[in-house]
Biotite code that builds the C-alpha atoms (Angstrom):
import biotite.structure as struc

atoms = struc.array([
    struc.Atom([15.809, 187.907, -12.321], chain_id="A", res_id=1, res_name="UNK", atom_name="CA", element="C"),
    struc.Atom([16.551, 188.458, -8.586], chain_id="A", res_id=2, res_name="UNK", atom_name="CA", element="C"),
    struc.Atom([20.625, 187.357, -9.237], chain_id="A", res_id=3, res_name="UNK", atom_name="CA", element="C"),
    struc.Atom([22.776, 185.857, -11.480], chain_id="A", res_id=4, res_name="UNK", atom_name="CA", element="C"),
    struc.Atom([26.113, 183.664, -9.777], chain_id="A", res_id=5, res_name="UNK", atom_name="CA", element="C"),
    struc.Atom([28.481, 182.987, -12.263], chain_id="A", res_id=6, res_name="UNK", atom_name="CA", element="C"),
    struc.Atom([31.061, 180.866, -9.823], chain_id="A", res_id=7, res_name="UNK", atom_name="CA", element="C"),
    struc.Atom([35.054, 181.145, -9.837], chain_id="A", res_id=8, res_name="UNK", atom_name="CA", element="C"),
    struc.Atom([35.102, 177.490, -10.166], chain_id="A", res_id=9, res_name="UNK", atom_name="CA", element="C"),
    struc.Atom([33.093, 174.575, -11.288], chain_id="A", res_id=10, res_name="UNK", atom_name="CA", element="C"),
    struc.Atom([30.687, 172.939, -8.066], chain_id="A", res_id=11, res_name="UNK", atom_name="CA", element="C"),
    struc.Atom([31.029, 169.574, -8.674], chain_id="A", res_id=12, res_name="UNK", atom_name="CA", element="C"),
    struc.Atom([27.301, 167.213, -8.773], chain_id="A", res_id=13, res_name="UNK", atom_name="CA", element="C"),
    struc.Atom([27.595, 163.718, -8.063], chain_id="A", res_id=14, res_name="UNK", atom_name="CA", element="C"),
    struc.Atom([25.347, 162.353, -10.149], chain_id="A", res_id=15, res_name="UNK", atom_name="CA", element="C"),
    struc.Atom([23.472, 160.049, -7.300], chain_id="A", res_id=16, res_name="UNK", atom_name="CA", element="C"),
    struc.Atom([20.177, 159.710, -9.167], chain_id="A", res_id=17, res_name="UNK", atom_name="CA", element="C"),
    struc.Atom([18.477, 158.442, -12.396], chain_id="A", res_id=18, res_name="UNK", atom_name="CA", element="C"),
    struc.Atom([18.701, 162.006, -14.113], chain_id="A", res_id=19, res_name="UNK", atom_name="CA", element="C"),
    struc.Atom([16.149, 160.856, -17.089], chain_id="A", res_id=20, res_name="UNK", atom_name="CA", element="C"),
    struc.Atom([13.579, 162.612, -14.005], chain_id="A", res_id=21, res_name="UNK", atom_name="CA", element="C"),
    struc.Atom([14.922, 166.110, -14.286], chain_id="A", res_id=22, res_name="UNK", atom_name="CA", element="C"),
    struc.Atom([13.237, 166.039, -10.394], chain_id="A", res_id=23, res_name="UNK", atom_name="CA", element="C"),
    struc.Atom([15.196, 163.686, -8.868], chain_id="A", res_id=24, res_name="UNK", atom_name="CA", element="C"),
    struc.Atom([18.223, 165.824, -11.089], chain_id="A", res_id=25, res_name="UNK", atom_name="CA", element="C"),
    struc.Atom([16.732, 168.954, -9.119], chain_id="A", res_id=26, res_name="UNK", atom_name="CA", element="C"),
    struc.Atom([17.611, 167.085, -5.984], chain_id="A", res_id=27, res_name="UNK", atom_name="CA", element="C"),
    struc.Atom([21.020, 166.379, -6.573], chain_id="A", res_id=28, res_name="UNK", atom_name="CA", element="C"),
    struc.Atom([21.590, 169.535, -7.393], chain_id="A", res_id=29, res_name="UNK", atom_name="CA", element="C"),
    struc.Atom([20.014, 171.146, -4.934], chain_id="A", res_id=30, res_name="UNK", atom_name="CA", element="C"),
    struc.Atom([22.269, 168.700, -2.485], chain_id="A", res_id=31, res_name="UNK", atom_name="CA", element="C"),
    struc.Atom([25.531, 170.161, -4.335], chain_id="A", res_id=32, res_name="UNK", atom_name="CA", element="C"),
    struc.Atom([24.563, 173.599, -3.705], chain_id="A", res_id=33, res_name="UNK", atom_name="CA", element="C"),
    struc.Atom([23.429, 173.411, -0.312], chain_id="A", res_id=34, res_name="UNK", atom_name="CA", element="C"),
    struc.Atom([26.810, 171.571, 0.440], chain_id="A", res_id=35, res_name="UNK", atom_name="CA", element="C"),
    struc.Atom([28.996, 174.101, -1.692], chain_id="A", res_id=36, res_name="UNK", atom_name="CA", element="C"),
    struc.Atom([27.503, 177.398, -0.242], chain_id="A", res_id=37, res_name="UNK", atom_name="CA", element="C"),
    struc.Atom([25.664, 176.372, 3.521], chain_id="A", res_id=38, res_name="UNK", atom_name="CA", element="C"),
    struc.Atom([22.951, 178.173, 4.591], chain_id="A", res_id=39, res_name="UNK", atom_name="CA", element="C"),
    struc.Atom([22.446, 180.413, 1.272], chain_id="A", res_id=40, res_name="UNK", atom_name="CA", element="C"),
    struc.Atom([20.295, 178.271, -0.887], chain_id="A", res_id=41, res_name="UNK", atom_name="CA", element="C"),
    struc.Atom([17.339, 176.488, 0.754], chain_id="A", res_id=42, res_name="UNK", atom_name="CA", element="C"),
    struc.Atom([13.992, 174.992, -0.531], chain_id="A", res_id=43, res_name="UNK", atom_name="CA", element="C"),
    struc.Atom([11.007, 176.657, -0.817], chain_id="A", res_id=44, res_name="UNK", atom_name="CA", element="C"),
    struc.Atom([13.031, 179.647, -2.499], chain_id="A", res_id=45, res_name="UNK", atom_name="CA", element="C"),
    struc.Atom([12.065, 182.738, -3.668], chain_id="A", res_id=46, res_name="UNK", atom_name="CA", element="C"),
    struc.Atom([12.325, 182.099, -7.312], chain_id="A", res_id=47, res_name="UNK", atom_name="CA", element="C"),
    struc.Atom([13.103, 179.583, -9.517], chain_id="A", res_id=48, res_name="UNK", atom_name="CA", element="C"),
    struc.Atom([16.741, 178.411, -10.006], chain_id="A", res_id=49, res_name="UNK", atom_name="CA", element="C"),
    struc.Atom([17.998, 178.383, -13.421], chain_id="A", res_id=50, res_name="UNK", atom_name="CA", element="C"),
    struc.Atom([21.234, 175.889, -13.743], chain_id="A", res_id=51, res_name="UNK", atom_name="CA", element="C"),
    struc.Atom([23.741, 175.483, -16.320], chain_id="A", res_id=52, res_name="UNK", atom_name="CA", element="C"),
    struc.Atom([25.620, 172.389, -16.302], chain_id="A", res_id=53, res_name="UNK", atom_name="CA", element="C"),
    struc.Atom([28.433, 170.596, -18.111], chain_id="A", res_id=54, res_name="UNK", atom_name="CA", element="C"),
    struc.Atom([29.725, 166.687, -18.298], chain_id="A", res_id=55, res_name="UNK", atom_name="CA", element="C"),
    struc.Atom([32.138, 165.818, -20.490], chain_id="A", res_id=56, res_name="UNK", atom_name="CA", element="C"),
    struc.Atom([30.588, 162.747, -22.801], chain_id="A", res_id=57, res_name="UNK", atom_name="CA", element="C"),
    struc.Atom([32.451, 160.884, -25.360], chain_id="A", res_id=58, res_name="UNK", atom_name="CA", element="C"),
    struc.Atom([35.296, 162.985, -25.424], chain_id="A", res_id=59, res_name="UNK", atom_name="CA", element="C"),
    struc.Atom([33.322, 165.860, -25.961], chain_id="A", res_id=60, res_name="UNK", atom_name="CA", element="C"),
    struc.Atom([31.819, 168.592, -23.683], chain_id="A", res_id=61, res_name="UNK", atom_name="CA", element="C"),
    struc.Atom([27.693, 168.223, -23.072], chain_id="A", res_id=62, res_name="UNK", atom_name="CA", element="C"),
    struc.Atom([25.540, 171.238, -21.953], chain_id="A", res_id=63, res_name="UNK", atom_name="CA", element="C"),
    struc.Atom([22.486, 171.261, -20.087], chain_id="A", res_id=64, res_name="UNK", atom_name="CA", element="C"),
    struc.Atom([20.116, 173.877, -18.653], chain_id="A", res_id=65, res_name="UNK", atom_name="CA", element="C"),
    struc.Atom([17.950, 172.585, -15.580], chain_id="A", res_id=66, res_name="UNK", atom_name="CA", element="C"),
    struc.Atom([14.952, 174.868, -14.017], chain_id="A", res_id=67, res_name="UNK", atom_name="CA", element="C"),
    struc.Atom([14.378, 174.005, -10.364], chain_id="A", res_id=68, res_name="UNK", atom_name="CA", element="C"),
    struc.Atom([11.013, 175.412, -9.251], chain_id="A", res_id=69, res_name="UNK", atom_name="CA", element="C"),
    struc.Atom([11.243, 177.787, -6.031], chain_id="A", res_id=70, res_name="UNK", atom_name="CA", element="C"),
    struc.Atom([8.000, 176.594, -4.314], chain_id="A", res_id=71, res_name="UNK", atom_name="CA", element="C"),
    struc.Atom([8.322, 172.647, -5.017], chain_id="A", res_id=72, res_name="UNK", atom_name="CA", element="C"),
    struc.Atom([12.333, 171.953, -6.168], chain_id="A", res_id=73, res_name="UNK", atom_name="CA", element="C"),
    struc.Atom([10.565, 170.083, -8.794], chain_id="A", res_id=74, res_name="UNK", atom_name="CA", element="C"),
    struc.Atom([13.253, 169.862, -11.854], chain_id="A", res_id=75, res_name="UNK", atom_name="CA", element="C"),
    struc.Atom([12.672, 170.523, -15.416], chain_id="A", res_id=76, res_name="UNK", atom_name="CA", element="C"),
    struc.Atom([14.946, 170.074, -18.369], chain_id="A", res_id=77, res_name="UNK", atom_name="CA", element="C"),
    struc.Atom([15.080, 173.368, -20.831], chain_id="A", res_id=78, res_name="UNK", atom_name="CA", element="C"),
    struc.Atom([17.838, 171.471, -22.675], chain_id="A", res_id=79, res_name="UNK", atom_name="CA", element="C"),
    struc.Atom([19.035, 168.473, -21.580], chain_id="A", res_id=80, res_name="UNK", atom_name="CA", element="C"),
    struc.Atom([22.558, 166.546, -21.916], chain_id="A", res_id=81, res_name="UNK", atom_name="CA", element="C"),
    struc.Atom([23.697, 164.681, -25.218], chain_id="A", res_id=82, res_name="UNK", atom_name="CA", element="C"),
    struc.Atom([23.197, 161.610, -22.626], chain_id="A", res_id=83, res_name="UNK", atom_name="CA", element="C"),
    struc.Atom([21.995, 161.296, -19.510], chain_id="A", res_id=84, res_name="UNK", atom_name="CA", element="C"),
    struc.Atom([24.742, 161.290, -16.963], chain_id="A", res_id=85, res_name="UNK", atom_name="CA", element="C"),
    struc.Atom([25.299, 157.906, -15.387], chain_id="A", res_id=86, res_name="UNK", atom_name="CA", element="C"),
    struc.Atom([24.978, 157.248, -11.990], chain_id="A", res_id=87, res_name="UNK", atom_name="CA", element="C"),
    struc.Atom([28.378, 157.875, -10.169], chain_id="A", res_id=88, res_name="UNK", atom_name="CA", element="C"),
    struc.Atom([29.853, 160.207, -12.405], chain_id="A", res_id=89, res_name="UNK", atom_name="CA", element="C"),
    struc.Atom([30.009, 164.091, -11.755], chain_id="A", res_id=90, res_name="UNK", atom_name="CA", element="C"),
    struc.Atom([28.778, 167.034, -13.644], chain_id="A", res_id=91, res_name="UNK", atom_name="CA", element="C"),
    struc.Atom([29.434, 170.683, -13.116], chain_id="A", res_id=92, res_name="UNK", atom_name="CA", element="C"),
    struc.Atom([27.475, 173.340, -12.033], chain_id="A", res_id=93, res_name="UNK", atom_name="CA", element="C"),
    struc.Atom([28.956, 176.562, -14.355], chain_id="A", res_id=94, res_name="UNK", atom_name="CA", element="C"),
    struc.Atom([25.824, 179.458, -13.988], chain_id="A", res_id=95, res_name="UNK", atom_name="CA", element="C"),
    struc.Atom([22.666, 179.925, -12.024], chain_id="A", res_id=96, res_name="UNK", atom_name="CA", element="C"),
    struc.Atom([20.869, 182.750, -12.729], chain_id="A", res_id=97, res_name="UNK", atom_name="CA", element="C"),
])
């Protein structure tokens, strides 16, 4: 594990994307981040991205856990959402490790 950045606040994701492809999910993400913090992350990486996020579905808080590969920013779900995340609405960004 080269670092582990547990942010102060939430970083919004606008959920642009069809997120049933944990790739194009990887993208938007990846867009968040690079808009959040400029210059520090940038694809290829050194190692793989591990992403917690949250959306609040149904009245009741949803976790996920995306892995964005360093060399390709292909996406993968570990765990995915109780549903996927509509286009237009925003999830949150709470750990990458």
């Amino acid at each position: 594990m080269g670092f582990v950045l547990q942010p102060t606040h939430l970083i919004p994701v606008l959920v642009v994307q069809d997120w049933t492809d944990a790739s194009l999910a990887a993208e938007d993400v990846i867009s968040a981040l690079e808009t959040s913090f400029p210059g520090l992350f940038q694809f290829p990486a050194i190692a793989d991205l591990v992403i917690t996020g949250v959306q609040v579905q149904n009245g009741a808080t949803a976790v996920a856990r995306l892995t964005i590969s360093a060399t390709t920013a292909a996406g993968t779900w570990t765990n995915s959402f109780g549903a996927v995340p509509a286009v237009g609405t925003v999830a949150y960004i709470v750990d990458i490790y």
